[in-house]
C-alpha positions in Angstrom: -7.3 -17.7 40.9 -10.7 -18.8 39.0 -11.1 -16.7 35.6 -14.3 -15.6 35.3 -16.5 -17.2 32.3 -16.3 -14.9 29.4 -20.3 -15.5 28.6 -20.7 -13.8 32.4 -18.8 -10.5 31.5 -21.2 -7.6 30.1 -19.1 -6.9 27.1 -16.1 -10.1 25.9 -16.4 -9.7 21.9 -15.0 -6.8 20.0 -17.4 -4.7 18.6 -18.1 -5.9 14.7 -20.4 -4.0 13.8 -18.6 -1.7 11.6 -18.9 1.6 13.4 -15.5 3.2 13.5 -12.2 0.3 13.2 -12.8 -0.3 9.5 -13.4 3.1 8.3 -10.3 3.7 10.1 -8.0 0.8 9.4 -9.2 0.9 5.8 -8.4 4.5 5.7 -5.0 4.6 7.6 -3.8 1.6 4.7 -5.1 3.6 2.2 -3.6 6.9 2.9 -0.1 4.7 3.2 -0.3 2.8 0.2 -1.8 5.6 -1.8 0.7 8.3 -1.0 3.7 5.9 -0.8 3.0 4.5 -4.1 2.3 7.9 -5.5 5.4 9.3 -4.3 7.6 6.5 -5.3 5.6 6.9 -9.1 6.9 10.9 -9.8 9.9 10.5 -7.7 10.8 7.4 -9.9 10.4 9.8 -12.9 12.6 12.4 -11.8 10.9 15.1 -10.5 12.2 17.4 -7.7 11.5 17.3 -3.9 9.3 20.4 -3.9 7.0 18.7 -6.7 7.2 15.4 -4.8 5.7 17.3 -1.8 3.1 19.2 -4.0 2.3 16.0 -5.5 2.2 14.5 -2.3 0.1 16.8 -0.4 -2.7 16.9 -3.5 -3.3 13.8 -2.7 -3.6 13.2 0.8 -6.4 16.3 0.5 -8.5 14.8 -2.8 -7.8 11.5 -1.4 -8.8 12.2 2.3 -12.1 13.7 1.1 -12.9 11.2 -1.4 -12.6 8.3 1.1 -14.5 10.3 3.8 -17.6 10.8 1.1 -17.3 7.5 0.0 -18.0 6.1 3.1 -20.5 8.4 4.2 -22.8 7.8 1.3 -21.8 3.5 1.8 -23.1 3.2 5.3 -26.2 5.5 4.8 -26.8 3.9 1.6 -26.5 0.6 3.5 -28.4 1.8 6.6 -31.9 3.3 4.6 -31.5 -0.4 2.5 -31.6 -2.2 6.1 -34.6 0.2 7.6 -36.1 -0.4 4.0 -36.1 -4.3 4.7 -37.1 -3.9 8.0 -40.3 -1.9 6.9 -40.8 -4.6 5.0 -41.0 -7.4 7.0 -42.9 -5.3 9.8 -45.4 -5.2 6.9 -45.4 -8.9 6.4 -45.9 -9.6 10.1 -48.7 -7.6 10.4 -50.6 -8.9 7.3 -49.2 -12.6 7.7 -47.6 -13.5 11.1 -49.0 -17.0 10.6 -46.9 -17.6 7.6 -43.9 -15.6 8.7 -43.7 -17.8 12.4 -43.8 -20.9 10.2 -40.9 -18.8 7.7 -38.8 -18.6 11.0 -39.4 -22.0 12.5 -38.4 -23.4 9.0 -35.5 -21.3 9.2 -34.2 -22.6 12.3 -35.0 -26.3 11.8 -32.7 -26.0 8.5 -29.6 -25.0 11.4 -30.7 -28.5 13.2 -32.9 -27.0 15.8 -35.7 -29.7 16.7 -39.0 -29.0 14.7 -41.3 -29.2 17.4 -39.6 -26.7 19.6 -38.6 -24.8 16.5 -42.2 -24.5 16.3 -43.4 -23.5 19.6 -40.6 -20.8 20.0 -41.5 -19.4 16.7 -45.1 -19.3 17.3 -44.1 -17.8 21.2 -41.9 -15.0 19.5 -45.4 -14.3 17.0 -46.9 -13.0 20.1 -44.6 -10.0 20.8 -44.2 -8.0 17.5 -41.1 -6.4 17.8 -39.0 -9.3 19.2 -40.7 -11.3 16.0 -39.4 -8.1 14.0 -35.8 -8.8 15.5 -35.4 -12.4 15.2 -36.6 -12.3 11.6 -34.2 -9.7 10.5 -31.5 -11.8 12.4 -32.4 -14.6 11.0 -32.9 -13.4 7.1 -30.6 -10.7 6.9 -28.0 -11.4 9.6 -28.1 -7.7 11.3 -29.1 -6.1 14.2 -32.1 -3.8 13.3 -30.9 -1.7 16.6 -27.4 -1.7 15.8 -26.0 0.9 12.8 -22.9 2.4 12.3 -23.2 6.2 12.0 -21.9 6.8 8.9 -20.7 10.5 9.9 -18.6 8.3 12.4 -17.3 6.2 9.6 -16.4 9.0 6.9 -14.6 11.2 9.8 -12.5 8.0 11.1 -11.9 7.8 7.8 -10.7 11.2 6.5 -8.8 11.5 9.6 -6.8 8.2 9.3 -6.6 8.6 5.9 -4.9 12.2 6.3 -2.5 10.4 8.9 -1.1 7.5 6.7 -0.6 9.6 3.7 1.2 12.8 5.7 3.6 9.7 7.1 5.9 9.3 3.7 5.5 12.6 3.3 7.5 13.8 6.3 11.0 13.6 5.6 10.3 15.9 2.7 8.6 18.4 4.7 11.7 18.2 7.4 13.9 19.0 5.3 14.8 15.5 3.5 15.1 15.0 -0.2 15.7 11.6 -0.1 13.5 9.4 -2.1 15.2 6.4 -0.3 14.5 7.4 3.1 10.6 8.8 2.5 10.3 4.7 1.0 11.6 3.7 4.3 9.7 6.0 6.7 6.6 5.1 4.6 7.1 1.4 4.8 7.7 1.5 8.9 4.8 3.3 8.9 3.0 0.5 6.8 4.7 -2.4 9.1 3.4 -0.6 12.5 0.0 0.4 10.9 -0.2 -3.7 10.2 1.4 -4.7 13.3 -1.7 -2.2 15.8 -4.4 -3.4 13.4 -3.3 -7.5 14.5 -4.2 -6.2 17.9 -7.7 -6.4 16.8 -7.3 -10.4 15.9 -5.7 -13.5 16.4 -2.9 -12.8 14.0 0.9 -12.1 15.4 2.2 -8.7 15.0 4.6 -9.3 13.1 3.0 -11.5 10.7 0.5 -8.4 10.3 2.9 -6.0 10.1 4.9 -8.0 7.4 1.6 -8.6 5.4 1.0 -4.8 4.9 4.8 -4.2 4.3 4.9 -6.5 1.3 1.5 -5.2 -0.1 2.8 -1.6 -0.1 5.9 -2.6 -1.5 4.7 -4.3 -4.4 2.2 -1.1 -5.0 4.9 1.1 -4.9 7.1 -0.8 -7.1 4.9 -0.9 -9.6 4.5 3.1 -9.6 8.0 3.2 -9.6 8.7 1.2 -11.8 6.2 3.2 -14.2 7.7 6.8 -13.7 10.6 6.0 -14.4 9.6 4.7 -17.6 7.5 7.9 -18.4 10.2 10.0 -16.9 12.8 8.0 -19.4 11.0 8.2 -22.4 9.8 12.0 -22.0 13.5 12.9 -21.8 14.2 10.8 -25.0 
């Protein structure tokens, strides 16, 4: 059977462009490591299960929220800064298109195009403004003036991912659990299979992914630990 040439299929790349995955995957890690680190920091100090939990929830709200504003304002922020430098250089073109076909055929001779075709397909692409428009901020910026991620798209993937890693060490406590042990554990398979999804996405093996993020939350929540129960030590001294 004859596989089909991946430049023939409509769609045979992953979509970069930052609309929803990162939000998401950045949020989904975060709410892990946040809340497993956090709980292993008051539990290492001694407090009780029902403080754990209050503790626990408290921050899967502030932190939920905080991550869904902050990447709201991030991609409007970087969306009016991109529609700024598009304005521009739709400026430029109109008051110098001489000068800015010779900016883009310079451009493309520096990446080892030929300078007399570099040339003629810059000054061919002068003639229609807004493909001129495009292949400039391509070229200068390295973005898609027609592609933006919606940043409402990006602060709810977040707050919702975000929400769903922290809740995950949080629910042996809220089944009835009051191990510390076993919310570490739950919390750290949901790190491994959080890693393990997002190496879907790329080359990497699953396990190597899942492993990666296993070791990072590990080491954060050691480090909380590790600094309760110091606090917790000396405030009983």
């Amino acid at each position: 059977m004859t596989e089909t040439p991946a430049a023939l299929r409509e769609s045979h790349h992953a979509d970069v462009s930052g609309g929803w995955l990162r939000p998401a995957v950045f949020g989904a890690m975060d709410g892990l490591v946040t809340n497993i680190a956090l709980i292993a920091g008051v539990g290492g100090g001694g407090v009780s299960p029902r403080n754990i939990v209050l503790t626990g929830t408290a921050g899967l709200v502030a932190g939920a929220i905080s991550m869904a504003l902050g990447e709201y304002t991030s991609v409007r922020s970087a969306n009016e800064q991109i529609a700024a430098e598009v304005a521009k250089e739709r400026r430029e073109l109109e008051l110098h298109p001489e000068a800015e076909a010779r900016e883009l055929a310079e451009l493309w001779v520096a990446r080892g195009l030929p300078e007399d075709l570099a040339v003629q397909v810059a000054e061919a692409v002068r003639d229609r403004p807004e493909l001129a428009l495009r292949m400039h901020i391509q070229e200068e910026l390295g973005v898609n003036p027609d592609e933006h991620p919606n940043p409402w798209t990006a602060a709810i993937s977040s707050f919702l991912c975000f929400s769903v890693g922290a809740l995950v060490p949080l629910l042996p406590y809220l089944l009835g659990a009051t191990s510390l042990v076993l919310a570490l554990a739950v919390g750290g398979l949901g790190l491994f299979v959080a890693g393990a999804v997002v190496s879907r996405f790329t080359s990497r093996r699953w396990w190597t992914g899942g492993l990666r993020q296993l070791l990072l939350g590990a080491a954060a929540a050691l480090a909380t630990y590790l600094v309760g129960a110091l606090i917790g030590v000396q405030g009983a001294l």
